[in-house]
Structures are given as C-alpha cells and as structure tokens.
C-alpha positions as CSV (number, residue, x, y, z in Angstrom):
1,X,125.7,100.6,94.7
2,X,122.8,103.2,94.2
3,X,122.1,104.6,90.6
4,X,120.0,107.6,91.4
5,X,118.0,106.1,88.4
6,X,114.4,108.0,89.7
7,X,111.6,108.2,86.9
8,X,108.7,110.2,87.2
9,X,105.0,110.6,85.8
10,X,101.6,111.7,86.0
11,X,99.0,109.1,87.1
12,X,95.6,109.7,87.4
13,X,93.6,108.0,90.6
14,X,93.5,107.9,94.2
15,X,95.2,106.9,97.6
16,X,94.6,106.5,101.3
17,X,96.6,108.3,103.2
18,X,97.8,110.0,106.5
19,X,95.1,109.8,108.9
20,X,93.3,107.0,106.6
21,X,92.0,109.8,104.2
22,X,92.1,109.5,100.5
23,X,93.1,112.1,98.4
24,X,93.7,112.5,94.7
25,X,96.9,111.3,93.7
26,X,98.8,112.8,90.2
27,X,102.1,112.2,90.4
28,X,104.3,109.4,90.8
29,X,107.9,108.9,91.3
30,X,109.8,105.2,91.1
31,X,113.1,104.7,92.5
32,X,115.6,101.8,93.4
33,X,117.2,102.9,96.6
34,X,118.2,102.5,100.1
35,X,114.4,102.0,101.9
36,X,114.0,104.1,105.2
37,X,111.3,101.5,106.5
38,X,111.8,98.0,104.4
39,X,114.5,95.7,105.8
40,X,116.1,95.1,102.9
41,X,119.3,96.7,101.5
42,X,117.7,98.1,98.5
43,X,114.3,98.4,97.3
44,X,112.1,99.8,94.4
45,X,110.1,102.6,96.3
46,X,107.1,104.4,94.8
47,X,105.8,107.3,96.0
48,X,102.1,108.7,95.1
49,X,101.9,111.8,95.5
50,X,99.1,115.3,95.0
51,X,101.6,118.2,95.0
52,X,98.7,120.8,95.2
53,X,98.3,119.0,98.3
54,X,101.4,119.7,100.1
55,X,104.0,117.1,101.2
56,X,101.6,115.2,103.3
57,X,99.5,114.1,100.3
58,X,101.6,111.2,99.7
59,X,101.6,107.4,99.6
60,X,105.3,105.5,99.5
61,X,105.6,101.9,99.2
62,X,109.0,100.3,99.5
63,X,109.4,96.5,97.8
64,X,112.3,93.8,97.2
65,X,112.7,93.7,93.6
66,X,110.8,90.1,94.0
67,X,107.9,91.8,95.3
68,X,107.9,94.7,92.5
69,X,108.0,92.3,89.6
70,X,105.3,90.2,91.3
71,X,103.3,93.6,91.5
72,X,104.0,94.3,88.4
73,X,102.7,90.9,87.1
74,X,99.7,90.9,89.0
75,X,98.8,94.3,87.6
76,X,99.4,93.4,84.2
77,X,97.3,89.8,84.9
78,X,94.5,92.0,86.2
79,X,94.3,94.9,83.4
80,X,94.3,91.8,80.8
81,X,91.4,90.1,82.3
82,X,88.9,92.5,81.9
83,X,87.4,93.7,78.7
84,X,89.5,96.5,77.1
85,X,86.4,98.8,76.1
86,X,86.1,98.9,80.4
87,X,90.0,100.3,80.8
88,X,89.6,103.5,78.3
C-alpha cells in the first residue's frame, strides 16, 4: 500500500551528478514508494535536487527501509563525533 507521504526541504550542499559533474544541490524531497531502479517493493527514495538548474540537476537514491535507518544512523554517528563548534 503506498501513502503518498512525500516531505520536502531545503538543504544546503552539493552532489555529483549526470555526466559525473557536481552541482549545487537546495532542495530535497523524501518519499516511501514504489523504486523505479531498486529491486525491492518499496523503498524510501531521496531525491537532491537545484531547481534553478533544470530537471537534470538532480541526485535520487532509492534504499530498503534497512538501509535508510542504517543511513540515518551513520549520519547521526558521524555529525556526533566531531566537535560541534565545527558543524555551525
């Protein structure tokens, strides 16, 4: 069963993209869908994305729920070992 729960934010940073050049990334949009690449039935997929940049300008990732919350607990492990005055 799909929710059509999407949430979407700003984000500040940068991805490599389409012809393996970066490009500013400021928006992001998380969903829990049907993947179009993953071989999975569902996934949480996370597209990047620099709308000044055209539809091109965009990174997707597509991840089990396993893999998601393992992201998610690597990124929190990584932001909490370094000294807050260096993440402002």
């Amino acid at each position: 069963m799909c929710t059509y729960t999407t949430i979407k934010d700003t984000v500040d940073g940068s991805a490599k993209g389409p012809g393996s050049s970066w490009f500013h990334v400021s928006d992001v949009t998380v969903y829990f869908d049907h993947p179009v690449h993953a071989m999975a039935e569902h996934t949480l997929n996370i597209d990047f994305t620099d709308p000044s940049k055209g539809p091109s300008a965009r990174v997707a990732l597509e991840l089990t729920a396993e893999s998601a919350r393992t992201l998610v607990a690597a990124i929190q492990e990584a932001l909490a070992a370094v000294p807050p005055a260096l993440t402002v």
